[in-house]
C-alpha positions as CSV (number, residue, x, y, z in Angstrom):
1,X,0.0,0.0,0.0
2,X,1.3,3.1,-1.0
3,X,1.1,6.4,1.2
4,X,-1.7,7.8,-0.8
5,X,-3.5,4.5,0.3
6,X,-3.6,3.0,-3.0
7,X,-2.6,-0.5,-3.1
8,X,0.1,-1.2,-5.5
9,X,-0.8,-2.6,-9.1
10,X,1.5,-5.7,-9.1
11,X,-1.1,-6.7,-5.7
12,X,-3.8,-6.6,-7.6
13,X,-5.5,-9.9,-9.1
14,X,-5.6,-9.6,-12.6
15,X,-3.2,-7.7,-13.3
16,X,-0.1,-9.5,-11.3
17,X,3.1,-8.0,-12.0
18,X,2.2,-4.1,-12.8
19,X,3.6,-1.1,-11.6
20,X,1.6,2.0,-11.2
21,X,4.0,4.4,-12.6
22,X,2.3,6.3,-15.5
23,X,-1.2,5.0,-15.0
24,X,-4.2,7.6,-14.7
25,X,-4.6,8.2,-11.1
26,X,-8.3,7.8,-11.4
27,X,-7.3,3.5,-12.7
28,X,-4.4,3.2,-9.9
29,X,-7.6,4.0,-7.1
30,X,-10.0,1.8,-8.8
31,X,-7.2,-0.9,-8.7
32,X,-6.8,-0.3,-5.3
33,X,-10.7,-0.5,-4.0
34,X,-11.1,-3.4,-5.7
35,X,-7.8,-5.2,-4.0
36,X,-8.7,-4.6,-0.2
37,X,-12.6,-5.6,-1.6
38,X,-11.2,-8.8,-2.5
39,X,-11.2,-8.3,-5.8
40,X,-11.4,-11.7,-8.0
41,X,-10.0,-12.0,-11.6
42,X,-12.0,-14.5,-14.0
43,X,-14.9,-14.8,-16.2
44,X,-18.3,-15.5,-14.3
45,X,-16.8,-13.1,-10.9
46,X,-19.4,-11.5,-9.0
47,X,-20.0,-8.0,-10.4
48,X,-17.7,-8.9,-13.8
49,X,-21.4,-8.3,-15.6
50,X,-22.5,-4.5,-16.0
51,X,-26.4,-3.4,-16.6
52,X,-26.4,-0.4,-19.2
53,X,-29.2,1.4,-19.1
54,X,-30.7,4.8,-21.0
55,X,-29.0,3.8,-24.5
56,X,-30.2,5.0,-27.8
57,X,-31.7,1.6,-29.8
58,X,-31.7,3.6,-32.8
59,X,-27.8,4.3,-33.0
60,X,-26.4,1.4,-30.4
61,X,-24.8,-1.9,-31.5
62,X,-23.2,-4.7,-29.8
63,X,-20.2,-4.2,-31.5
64,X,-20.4,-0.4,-31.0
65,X,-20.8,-0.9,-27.2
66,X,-17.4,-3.2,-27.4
67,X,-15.7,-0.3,-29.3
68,X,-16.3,1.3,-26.1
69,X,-16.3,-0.3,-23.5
70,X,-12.8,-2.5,-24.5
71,X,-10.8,0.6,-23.5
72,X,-11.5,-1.0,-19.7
73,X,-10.9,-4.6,-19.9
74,X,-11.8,-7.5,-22.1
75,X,-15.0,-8.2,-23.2
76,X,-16.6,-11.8,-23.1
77,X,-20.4,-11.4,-24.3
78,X,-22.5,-8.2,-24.7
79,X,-26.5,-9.1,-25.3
80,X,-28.9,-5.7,-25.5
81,X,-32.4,-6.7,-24.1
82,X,-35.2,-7.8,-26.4
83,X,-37.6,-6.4,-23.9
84,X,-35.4,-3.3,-23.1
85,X,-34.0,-2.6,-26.5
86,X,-32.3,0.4,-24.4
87,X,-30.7,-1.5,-22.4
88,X,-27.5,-4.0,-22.5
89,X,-26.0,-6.8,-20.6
90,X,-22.0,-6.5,-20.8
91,X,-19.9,-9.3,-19.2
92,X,-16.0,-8.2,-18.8
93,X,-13.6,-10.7,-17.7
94,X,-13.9,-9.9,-14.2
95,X,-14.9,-7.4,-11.7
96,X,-12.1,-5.5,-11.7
97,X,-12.3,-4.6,-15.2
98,X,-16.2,-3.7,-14.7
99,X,-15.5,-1.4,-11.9
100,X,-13.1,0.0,-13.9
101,X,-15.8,0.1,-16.8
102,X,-18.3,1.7,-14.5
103,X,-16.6,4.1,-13.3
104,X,-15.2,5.8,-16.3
105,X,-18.3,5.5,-18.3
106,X,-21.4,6.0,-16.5
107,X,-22.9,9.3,-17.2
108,X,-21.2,9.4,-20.4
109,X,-23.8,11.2,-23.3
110,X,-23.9,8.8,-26.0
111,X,-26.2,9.7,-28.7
112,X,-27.9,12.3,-27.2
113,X,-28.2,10.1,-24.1
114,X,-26.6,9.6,-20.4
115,X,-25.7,6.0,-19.9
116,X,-26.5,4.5,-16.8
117,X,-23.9,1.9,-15.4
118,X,-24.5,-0.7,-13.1
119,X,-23.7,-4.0,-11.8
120,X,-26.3,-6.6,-13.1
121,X,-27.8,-9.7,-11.2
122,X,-26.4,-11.9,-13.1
123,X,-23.2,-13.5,-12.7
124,X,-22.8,-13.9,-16.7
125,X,-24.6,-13.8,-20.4
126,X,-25.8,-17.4,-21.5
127,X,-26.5,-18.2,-25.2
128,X,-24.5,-16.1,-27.3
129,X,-22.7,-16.9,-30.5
130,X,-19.7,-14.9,-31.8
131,X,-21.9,-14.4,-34.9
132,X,-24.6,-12.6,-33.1
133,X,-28.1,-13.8,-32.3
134,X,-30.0,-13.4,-35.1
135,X,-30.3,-10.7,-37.8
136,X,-30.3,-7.9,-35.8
137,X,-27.3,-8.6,-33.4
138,X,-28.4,-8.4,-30.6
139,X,-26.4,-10.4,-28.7
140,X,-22.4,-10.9,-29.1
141,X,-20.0,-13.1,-27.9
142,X,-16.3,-11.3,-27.7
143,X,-13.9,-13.9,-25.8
144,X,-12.1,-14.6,-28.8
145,X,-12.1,-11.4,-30.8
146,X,-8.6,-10.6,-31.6
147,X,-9.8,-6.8,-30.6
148,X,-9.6,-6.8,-27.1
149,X,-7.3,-5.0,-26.0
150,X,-6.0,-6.4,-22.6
151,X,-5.2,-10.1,-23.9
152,X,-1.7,-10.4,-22.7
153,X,-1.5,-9.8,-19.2
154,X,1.0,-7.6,-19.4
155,X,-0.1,-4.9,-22.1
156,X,0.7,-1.6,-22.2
157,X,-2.9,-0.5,-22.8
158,X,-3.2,-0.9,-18.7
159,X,-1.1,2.5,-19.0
160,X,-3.3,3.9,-21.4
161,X,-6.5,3.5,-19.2
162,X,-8.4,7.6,-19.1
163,X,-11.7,8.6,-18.9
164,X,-13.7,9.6,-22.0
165,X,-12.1,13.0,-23.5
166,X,-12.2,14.7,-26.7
167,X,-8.9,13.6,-27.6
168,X,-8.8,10.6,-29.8
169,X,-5.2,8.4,-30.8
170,X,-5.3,6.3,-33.8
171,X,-2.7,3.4,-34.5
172,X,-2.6,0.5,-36.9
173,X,-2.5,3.6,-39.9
174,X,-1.0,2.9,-43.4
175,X,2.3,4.8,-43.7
176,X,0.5,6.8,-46.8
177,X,-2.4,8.2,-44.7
178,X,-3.4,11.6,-45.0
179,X,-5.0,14.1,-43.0
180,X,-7.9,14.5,-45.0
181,X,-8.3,11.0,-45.3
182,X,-8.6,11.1,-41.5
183,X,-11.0,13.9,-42.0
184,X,-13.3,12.9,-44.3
185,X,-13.7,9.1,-42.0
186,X,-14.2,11.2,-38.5
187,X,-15.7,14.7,-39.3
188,X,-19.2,12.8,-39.7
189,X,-19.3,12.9,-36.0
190,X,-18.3,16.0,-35.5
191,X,-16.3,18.5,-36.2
192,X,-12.8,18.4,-36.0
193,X,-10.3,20.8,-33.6
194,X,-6.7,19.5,-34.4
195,X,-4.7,16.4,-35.6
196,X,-1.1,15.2,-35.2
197,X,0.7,12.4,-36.6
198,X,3.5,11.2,-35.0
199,X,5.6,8.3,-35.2
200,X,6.0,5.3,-32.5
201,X,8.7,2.4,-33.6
202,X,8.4,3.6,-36.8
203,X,4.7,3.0,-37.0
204,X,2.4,5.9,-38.0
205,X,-0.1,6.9,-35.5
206,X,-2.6,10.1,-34.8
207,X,-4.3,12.6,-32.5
208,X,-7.4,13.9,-33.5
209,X,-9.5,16.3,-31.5
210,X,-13.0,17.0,-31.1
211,X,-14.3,20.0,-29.7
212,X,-16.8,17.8,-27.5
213,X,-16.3,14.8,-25.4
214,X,-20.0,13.1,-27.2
215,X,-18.5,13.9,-30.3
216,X,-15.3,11.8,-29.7
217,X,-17.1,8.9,-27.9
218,X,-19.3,8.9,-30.9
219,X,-16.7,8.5,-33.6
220,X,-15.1,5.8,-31.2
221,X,-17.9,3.7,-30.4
222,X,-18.2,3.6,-35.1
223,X,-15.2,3.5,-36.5
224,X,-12.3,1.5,-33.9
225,X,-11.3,-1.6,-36.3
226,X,-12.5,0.5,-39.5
227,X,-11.0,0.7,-42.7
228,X,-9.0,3.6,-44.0
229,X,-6.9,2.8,-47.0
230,X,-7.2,-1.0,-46.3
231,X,-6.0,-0.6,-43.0
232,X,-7.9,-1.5,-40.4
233,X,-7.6,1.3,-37.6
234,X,-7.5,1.2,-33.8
235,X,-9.1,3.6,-32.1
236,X,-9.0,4.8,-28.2
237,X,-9.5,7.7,-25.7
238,X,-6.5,9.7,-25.4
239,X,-4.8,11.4,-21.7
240,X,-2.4,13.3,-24.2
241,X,-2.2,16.5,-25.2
242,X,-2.2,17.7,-28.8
């Protein structure tokens, strides 16, 4: 336990073998709850599966609600409610990631809408093929998509972890990508403030900025694992600065 009373990452189920430095404060005291809670790491946890309420069925998908919600942990199954077509069952891989989930999301405007965030009564989603259930999609199974984003235990998207902000970053971009090509694929939602490439490992990447927050969840939630230029981009909140 560090002075500050947060427990240290590498403590933490989960996520064994982490250091705190250059995670988002906010992450490092949700990490910490969670380990003096007992936290448990695993699919089927108590609390790993979140009730999301207030949605807009008109613009929300199963795979739109992983676009989202991935930037917090791994995603095993997502079903939105027959009954409730406004609201969505997401199991995460444990309840560490779902607090985490929680906690940076709800209240977020999505589609003109606040979401509501909380844990469900049910311990997981039952029924659900990778293919979705039906025509519609209404249900999703994730635990093998190759799009999660915490598979190896020791990714460096732990350090990425924010809250929602009008800041996007881009990777997986063809060397030959331009700024209005960027443009032109994200300005439907909104439009746009700034943009930066930059260069990681000699890999192209980007900063694009919205001049709202909805705006930038928005464009998230539709386009992470899009095509531009037959490249199929990645997409995720960014605690940078442009």
């Amino acid at each position: 336990m560090s002075g500050s009373g947060v427990a240290n990452v590498g403590a933490v189920s989960g996520v064994s073998g982490f250091q705190s430095f250059g995670m988002d404060p906010q992450f490092q005291q949700i990490l910490g709850q969670q380990y003096m809670m007992g936290g448990q790491s695993g699919a089927g946890s108590d609390k790993s599966v979140l009730l999301v309420s207030n949605l807009n069925p008109q613009k929300i998908t199963c795979d739109m609600l992983f676009n989202l919600f991935s930037n917090y942990g791994n995603i095993i199954r997502i079903k939105i409610l027959h009954s409730k077509p406004d609201h969505s069952l997401i199991q995460m891989s444990d309840n560490v990631q779902s607090t985490t989930a929680m906690n940076y999301l709800k209240g977020l405007i999505l589609f003109g809408k606040a979401m509501e965030i909380n844990y469900s009564k049910h311990s997981y989603i039952a029924n659900v093929s990778d293919q979705g259930d039906g025509a519609d999609f209404n249900s999703k199974d994730f635990s093998n998509s190759p799009l999660n984003r915490f598979i190896r235990v020791d990714s460096k998207n732990y350090k990425h972890i924010c809250a929602p902000s009008n800041l996007l970053h881009l990777s997986n971009l063809s060397p030959t990508v331009t700024s209005q090509s960027i443009t032109e694929h994200f300005e439907p939602f909104g439009k746009i403030a700034g943009m930066k490439f930059f260069e990681t490992n000699g890999k192209r990447q980007c900063l694009v900025q919205f001049y709202t927050v909805q705006a930038a969840a928005e464009a998230l939630c539709s386009l992470h694992n899009s095509p531009i230029e037959g490249q199929r981009i990645r997409v995720s909140f960014s605690k940078n600065t442009l």
